[in-house]
Every structure is written in structure tokens, then in C-alpha cells.
RODO-2510 file (C-alpha; in nm, 4 decimals, decimal comma):
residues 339
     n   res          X          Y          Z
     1     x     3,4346     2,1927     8,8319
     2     x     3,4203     2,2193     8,4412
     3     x     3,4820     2,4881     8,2149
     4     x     3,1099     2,5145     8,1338
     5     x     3,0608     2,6283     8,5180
     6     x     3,3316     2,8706     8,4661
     7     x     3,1474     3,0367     8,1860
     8     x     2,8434     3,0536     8,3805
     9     x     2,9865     3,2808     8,6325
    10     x     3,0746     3,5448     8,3579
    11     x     2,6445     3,4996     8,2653
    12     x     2,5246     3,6951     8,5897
    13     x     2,3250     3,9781     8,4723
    14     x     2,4202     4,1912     8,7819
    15     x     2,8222     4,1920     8,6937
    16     x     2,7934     4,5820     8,6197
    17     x     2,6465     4,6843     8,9628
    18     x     2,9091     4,4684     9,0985
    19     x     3,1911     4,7207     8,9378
    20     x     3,2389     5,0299     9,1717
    21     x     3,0531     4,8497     9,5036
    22     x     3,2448     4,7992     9,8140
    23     x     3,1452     4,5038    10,0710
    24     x     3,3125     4,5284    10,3720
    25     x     3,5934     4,7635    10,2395
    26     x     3,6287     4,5238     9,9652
    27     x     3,5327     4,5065     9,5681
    28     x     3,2191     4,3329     9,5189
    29     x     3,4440     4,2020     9,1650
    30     x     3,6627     4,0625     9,4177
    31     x     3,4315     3,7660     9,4608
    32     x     3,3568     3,6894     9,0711
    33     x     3,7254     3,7172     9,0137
    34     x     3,8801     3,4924     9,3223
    35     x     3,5863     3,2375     9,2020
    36     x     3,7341     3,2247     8,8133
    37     x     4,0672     3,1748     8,9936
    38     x     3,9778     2,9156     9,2340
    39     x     3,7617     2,6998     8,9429
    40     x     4,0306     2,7789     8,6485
    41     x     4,3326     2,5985     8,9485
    42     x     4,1045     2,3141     9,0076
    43     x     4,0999     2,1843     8,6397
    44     x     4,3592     1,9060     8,5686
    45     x     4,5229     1,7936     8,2324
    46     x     4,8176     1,6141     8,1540
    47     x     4,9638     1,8380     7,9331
    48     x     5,1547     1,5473     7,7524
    49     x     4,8862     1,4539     7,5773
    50     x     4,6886     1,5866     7,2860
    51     x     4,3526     1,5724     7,4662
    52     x     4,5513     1,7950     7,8436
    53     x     4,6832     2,0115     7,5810
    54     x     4,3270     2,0859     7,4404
    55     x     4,2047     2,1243     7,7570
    56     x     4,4259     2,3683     7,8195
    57     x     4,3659     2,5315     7,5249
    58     x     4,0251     2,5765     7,5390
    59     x     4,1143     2,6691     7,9534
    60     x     4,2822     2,9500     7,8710
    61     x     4,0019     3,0854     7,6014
    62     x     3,7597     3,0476     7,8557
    63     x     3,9340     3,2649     8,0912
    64     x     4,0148     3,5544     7,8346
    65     x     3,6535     3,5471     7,7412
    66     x     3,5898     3,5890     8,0749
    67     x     3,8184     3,8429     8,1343
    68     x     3,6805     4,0734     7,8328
    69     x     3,3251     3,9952     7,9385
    70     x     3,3977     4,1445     8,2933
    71     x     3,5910     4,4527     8,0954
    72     x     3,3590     4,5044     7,9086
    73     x     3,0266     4,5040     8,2110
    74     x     3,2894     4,7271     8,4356
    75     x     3,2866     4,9581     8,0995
    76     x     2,9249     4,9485     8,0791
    77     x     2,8803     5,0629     8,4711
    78     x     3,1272     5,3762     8,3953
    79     x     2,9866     5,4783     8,0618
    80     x     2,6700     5,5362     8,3103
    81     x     2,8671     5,7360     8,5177
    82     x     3,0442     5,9303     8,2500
    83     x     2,6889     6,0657     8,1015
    84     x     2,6669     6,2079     8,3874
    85     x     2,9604     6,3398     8,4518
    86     x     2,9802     6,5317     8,1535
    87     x     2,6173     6,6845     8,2467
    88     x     2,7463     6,8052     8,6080
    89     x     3,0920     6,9287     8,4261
    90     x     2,8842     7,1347     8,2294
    91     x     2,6764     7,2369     8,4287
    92     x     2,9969     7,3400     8,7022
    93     x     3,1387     7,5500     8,3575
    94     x     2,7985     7,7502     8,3352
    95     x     2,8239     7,8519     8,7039
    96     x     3,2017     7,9208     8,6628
    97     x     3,1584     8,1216     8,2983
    98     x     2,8069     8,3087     8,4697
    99     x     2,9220     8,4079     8,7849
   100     x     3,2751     8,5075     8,7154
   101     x     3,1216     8,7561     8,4452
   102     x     2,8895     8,8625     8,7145
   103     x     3,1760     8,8825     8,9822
   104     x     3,3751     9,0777     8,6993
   105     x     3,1088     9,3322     8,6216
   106     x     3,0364     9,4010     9,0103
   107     x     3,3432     9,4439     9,0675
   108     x     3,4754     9,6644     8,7690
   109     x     3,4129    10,0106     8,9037
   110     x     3,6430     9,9021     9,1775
   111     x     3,9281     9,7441     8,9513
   112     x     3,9318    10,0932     8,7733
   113     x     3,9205    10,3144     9,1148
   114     x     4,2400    10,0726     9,2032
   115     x     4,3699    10,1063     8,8635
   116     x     4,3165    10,5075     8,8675
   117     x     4,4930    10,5302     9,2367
   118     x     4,7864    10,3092     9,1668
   119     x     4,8363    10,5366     8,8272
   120     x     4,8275    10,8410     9,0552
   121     x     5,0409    10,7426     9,3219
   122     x     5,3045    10,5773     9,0302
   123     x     5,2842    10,9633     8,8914
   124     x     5,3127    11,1186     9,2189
   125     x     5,6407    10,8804     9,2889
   126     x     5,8150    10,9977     8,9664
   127     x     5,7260    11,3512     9,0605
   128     x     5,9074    11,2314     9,4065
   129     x     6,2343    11,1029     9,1805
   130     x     6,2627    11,4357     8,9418
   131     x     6,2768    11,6104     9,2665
   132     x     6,5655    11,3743     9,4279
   133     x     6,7338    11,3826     9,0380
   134     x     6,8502    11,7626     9,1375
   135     x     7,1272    11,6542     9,3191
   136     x     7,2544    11,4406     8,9697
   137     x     7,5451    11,6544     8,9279
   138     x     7,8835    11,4696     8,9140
   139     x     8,1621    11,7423     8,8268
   140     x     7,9240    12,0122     8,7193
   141     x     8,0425    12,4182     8,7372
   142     x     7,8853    12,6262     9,0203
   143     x     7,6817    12,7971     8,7397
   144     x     7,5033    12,4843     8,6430
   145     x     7,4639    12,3880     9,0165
   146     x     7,3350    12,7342     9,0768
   147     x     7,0818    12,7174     8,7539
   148     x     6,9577    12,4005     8,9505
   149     x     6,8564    12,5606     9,2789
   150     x     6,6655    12,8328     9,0910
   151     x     6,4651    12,6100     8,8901
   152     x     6,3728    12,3716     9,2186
   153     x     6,3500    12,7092     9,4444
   154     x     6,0633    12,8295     9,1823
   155     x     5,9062    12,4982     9,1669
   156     x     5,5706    12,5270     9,3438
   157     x     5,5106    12,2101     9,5539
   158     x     5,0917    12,2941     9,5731
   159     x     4,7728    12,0541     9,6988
   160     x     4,8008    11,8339     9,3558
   161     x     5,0262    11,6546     9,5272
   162     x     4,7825    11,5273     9,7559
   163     x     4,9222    11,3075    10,0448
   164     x     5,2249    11,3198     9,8875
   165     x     5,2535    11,7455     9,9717
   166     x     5,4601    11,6999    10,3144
   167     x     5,7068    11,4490    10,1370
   168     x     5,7617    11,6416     9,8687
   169     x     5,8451    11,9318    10,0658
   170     x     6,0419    11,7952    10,2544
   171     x     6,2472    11,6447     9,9764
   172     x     6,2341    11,9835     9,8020
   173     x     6,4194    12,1367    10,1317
   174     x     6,6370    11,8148    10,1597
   175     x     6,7579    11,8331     9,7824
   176     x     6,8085    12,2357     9,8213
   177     x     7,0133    12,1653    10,1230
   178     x     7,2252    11,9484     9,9685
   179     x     7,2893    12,1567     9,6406
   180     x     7,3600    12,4605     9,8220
   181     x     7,5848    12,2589    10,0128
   182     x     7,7169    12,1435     9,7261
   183     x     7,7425    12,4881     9,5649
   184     x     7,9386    12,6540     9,8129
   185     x     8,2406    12,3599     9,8226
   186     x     8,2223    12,3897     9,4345
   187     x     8,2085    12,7692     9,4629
   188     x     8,4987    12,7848     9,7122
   189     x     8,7074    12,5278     9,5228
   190     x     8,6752    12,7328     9,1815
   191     x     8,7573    13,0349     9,3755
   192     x     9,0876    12,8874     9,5253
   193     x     9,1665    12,7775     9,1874
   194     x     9,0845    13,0987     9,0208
   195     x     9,3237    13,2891     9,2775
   196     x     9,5886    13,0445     9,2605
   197     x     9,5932    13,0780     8,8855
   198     x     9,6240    13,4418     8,9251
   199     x     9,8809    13,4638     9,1058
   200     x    10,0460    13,2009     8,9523
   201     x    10,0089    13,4685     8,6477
   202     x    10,1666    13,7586     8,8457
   203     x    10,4699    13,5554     9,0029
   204     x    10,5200    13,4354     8,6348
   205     x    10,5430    13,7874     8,5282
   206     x    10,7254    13,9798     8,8069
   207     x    10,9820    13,6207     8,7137
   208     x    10,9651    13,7188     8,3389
   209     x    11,0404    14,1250     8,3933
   210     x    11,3413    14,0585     8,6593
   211     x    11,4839    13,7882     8,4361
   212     x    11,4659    14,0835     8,1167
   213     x    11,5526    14,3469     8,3530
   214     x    11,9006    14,1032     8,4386
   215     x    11,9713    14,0298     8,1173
   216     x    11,9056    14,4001     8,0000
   217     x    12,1305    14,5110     8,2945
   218     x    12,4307    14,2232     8,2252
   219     x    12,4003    14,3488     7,8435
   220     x    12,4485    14,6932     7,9020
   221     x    12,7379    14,6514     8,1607
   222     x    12,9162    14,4317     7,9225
   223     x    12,8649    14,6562     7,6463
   224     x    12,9804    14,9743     7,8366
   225     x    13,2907    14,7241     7,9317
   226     x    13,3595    14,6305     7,5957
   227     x    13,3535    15,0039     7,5136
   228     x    13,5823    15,1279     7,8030
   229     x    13,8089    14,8298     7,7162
   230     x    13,8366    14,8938     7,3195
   231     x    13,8699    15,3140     7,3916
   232     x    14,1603    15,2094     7,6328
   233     x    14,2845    15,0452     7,3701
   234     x    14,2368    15,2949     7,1015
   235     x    14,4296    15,5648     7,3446
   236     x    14,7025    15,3253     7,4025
   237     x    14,7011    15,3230     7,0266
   238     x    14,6661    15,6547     6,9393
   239     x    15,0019    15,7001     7,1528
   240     x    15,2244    15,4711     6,9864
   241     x    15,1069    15,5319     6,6262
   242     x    15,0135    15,9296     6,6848
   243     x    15,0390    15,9057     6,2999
   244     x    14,7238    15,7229     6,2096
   245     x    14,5164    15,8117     6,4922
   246     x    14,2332    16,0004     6,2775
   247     x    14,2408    15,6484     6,0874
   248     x    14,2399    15,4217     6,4033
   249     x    13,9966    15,6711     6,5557
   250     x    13,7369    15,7058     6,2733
   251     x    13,7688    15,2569     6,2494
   252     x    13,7460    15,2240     6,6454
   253     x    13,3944    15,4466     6,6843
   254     x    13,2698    15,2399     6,3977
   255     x    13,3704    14,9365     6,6028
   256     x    13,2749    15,0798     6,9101
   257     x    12,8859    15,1445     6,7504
   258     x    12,8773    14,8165     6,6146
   259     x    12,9559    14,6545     6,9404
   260     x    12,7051    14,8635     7,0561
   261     x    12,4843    14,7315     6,8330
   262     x    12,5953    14,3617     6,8651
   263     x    12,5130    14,4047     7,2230
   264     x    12,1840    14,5744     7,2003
   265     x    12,1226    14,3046     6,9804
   266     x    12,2169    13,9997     7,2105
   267     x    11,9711    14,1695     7,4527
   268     x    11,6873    14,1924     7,1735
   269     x    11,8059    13,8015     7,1276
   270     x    11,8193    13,6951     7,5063
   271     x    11,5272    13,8464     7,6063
   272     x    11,3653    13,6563     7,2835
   273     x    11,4921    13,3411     7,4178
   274     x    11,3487    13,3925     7,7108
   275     x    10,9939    13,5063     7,6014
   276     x    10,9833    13,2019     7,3541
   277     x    11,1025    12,9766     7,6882
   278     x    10,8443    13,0594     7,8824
   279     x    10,5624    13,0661     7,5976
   280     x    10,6197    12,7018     7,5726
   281     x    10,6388    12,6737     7,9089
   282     x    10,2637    12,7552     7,8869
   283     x    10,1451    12,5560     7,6169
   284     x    10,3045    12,2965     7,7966
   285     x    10,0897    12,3528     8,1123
   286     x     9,7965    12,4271     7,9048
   287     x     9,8247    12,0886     7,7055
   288     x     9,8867    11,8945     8,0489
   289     x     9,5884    12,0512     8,2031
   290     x     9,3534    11,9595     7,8783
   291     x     9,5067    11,6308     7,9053
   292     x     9,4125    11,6431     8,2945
   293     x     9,0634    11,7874     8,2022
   294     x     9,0091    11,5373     7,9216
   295     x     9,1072    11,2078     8,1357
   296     x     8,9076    11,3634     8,4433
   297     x     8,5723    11,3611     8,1591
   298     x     8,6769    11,0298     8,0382
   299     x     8,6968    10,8960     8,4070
   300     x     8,3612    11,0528     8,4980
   301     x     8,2425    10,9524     8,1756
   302     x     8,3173    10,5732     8,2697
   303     x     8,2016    10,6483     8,6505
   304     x     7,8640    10,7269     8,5305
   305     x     7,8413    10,4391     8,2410
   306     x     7,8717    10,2135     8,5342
   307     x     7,6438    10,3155     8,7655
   308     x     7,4139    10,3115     8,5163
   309     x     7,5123     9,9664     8,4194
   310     x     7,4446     9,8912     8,7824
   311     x     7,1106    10,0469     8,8107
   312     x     6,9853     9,9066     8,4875
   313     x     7,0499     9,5242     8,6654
   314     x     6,8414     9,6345     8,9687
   315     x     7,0792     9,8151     9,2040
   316     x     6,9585    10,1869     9,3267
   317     x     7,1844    10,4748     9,2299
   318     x     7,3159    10,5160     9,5674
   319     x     7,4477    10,1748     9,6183
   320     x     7,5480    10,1983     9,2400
   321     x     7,7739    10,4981     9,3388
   322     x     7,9107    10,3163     9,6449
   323     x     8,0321    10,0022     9,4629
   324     x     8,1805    10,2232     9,2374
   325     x     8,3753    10,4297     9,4448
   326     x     8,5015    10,1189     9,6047
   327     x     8,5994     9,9500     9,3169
   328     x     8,7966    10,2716     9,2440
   329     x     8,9862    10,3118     9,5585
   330     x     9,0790     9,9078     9,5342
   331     x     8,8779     9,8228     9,8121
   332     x     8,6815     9,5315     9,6431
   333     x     9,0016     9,2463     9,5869
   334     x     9,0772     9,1173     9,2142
   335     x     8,7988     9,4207     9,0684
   336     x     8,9204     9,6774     8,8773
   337     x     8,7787     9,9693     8,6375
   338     x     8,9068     9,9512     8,3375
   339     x     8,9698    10,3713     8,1977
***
């Protein structure tokens, strides 16, 4: 076959109804395309020469023409296609566009029902929270606990709260429970602290008035053995110098009162030292226990930061609180909290 019968095979007039057809589960192209194969093989030049190497030349041109003309008939057959294509695509955006505005507008008084319900059971469920926030009380007095089951006991759980009535009830008596609870082991504890203080107080005292009673007692015995002592003296004096006894006597009563004196004063003195002992005894305790109170704040100050910290990535408060109190009694390995 020659080149001109390959370039008649790319003439048909039908080559665009021949792109997109299937014969037998096979491209109708198929058979225009195995044809330009089979004719473009059977052509022989000797490539050696001048006149093969034209033929192959003018071979391969042939066969790119062909190629473009086929390219060119499939693109005809989809441009077809694509017209209208883009008439059914719009046509599938008008239904979309029309009936989704439809569907929206039949449907909006139901999206704002469901909007208006989910906003009133979202309020009831805070309502639900304030209620269980009561019991947020970590190292309060029994007065503040006390304030708090007063204000809850006069809260009025009425029908606004709708289906949510029996559960808030019943957390209202759950959370009251739990603070009176709470209230009486706080109560109690203050109490036993209270009387231990006080009696603290009065063994501190009855201490303080035996010690100054002692000291009062050892002064004045000394004293009245001092004076005995000296007025032995000034008798055994008085007999062997009978000559200035008026002297000796008049000097020894003056020594006699100031010793007196000196000893009333190391009484005034003692008992001083003693008072000023025990006052700094006291400020001693009273600085420890503000120290106490202070790192007992700064702990529960750090206790709360991190359940907080906890809640604020997800975890509820109870959990929170659990972690936490594990963590502080080294139950969770290589975790500390850092005061």
C-alpha cells in the first residue's frame, strides 16, 4: 500500500461518530487506528539511501497528519457533547439553587423551634450546674458553708423548669445533703479546735500563775533567810562589839531593807523574765500557725489552679479533683505538684 492510501483513511467523513462508539466492547477508532498501523509497517525503504530516507520522511508526516486529523474529529464529537453538557449542568444548578431555597424556607419554622428548644434546654442545664456549684467549697468556714444552704434552701425550684423540675429537685436535696453534711464535720472540727485552744489558754495560765506563785514563794523564803541570817549576825555582833551596836544596828536595818528590796526586786525581775518568756512563746506559735495558715492557702490555692487547668483541657471537675489528690498523695509514679 502507498502513502496516498494511508491518507485516504484519515478522509472518511464519519471519523467523529466513530469517537465514543463501542462495537463489540471495542472502540469503533480501534479499526481506523490498527489500519494506519498495519499500512504505515507495510511500507519499505532502504534507509541508506537518499530516496528510503525521503520516504521515510514524508512516512512519518503522513502519520502525524493523521494523527492530528483523528484529534482533532474525536475533538469535534466532544465539543458536541460538551454544549450539552453545560446546558444539563445548568440546568441541575437551577434545580439545586430552587429547591434548596424552597427546602430552606419550608423548613425554617422548624430550624428555629429546634434552635429555640436546644437554647432552652442549654439554659435549663446551666441552671442544673449553678445548682451542683453549691458544693464548690474547698476549705471554706462553717459561716460561709452555712450562708450557702440558706441561699439554695430559699431558692424556689417552680414549673419554669419544665421537664427539668424533678431533676432539679432532686439535685437541690442532693447538694443540701451534702453541704449540711459538710457543715456539721466543718462545724465539729472548728469546735474541737476552738476548745482545744481554750484550754490550751487556761493550762497556759494556771502554768504562768504557779510558776509566779514559785518564784514569789522561793523569793520571799530567801529573803526572810537572808534576814534571819544577817540579824544573827548583827546579834553575834552586837555581843562582841557592845560598843558600836547603835552604829552596827542603825547600818544592818538599812542592809536588812535593802536586801529586802533587792529581793522584792529579783521577784519583780523573775517574774518579768518569765512573762516576757512566755509572750514570745506566743508570737512564736502565732507566727507558725500564720505560716501554717498561709502555706495551707497557697496549697489550696495551687489545688484549685490545677483542677482548673484540668477542666479547661476537657476533664470534668470531679475527675479533675481525683487526679489531683492522687498526684498529691504520690500515687501517680514520677508526677509531682510543684508548691
Amino acid at each position: 500500500m502507498t502513502e496516498k492510501a494511508l491518507t485516504i483513511i484519515t478522509q472518511r467523513e464519519d471519523l467523529p461518530q466513530l469517537f465514543g462508539k463501542r462495537i463489540d466492547n471495542q472502540a469503533a477508532i480501534e479499526e481506523i487506528i490498527t489500519k494506519i498501523e498495519t499500512e504505515s509497517r507495510s511500507i519499505t525503504f532502504d534507509i541508506e539511501t537518499k530516496e528510503g530516507q525521503a520516504t521515510c520522511r514524508s512516512l512519518a508526516a503522513k502519520i502525524a497528519s493523521a494523527k492530528s486529523t483523528l484529534d482533532k474529529a474525536g475533538k469535534a464529537r466532544k465539543d458536541e457533547y460538551t454544549v450539552t453538557t453545560k446546558l444539563i449542568d445548568a440546568d441541575r444548578n437551577v434545580v439545586k439553587d430552587r429547591l434548596q431555597k424552597l427546602q430552606d424556607e419550608v423548613r425554617q419554622p422548624l430550624t428555629e423551634l429546634e434552635q429555640r428548644e436546644a437554647q432552652r434546654k442549654t439554659q435549663h442545664e446551666i441552671n442544673l450546674s449553678m445548682i451542683s456549684d453549691f458544693t464548690d467549697l474547698v476549705g471554706a468556714h462553717s459561716s460561709a458553708i452555712s450562708e450557702r444552704i440558706t441561699t439554695l434552701q430559699d431558692k424556689v425550684i417552680g414549673n419554669e423548669w419544665e421537664e427539668y423540675k424533678a431533676e432539679a429537685l432532686e439535685s437541690k436535696d442532693s447538694v443540701l445533703k451534702a453541704l449540711r453534711t459538710e457543715f456539721e464535720m466543718v462545724k465539729k472540727r472548728e469546735d474541737e479546735q476552738a476548745e482545744l485552744a481554750r484550754l490550751r489558754a487556761e493550762q497556759a495560765q494556771r502554768e504562768q500563775q504557779e510558776r509566779e506563785a514559785r518564784i514569789a514563794q522561793e523569793a520571799t523564803a530567801k529573803a526572810k533567810a537572808d534576814a534571819e541570817r544577817q540579824a544573827q549576825q548583827i546579834a553575834q555582833e552586837s555581843e562582841r562589839k557592845e560598843r558600836e551596836s547603835k552604829e552596827r544596828e542603825a547600818r544592818l536595818i538599812a542592809e536588812k531593807e535593802s536586801a529586802e528590796l533587792r529581793a522584792k526586786q529579783q521577784v519583780i525581775d523573775a517574774a518579768k523574765r518569765e512573762r516576757d518568756a512566755i509572750e514570745a512563746e506566743r508570737l512564736e506559735a502565732e507566727r507558725l500557725e500564720a505560716n501554717r495558715q498561709a502555706n495551707k492557702k497557697h496549697r489550696d490555692a495551687i489545688f484549685i489552679q490545677a483542677k482548673d487547668d484540668l477542666m479547661a483541657n476537657g476533664i470534668d471537675e470531679e475527675t479533675a479533683k481525683q487526679v489531683i489528690k492522687l498526684i498529691h498523695v504520690s500515687k501517680v509514679s514520677n508526677v509531682t505538684i510543684k508548691f
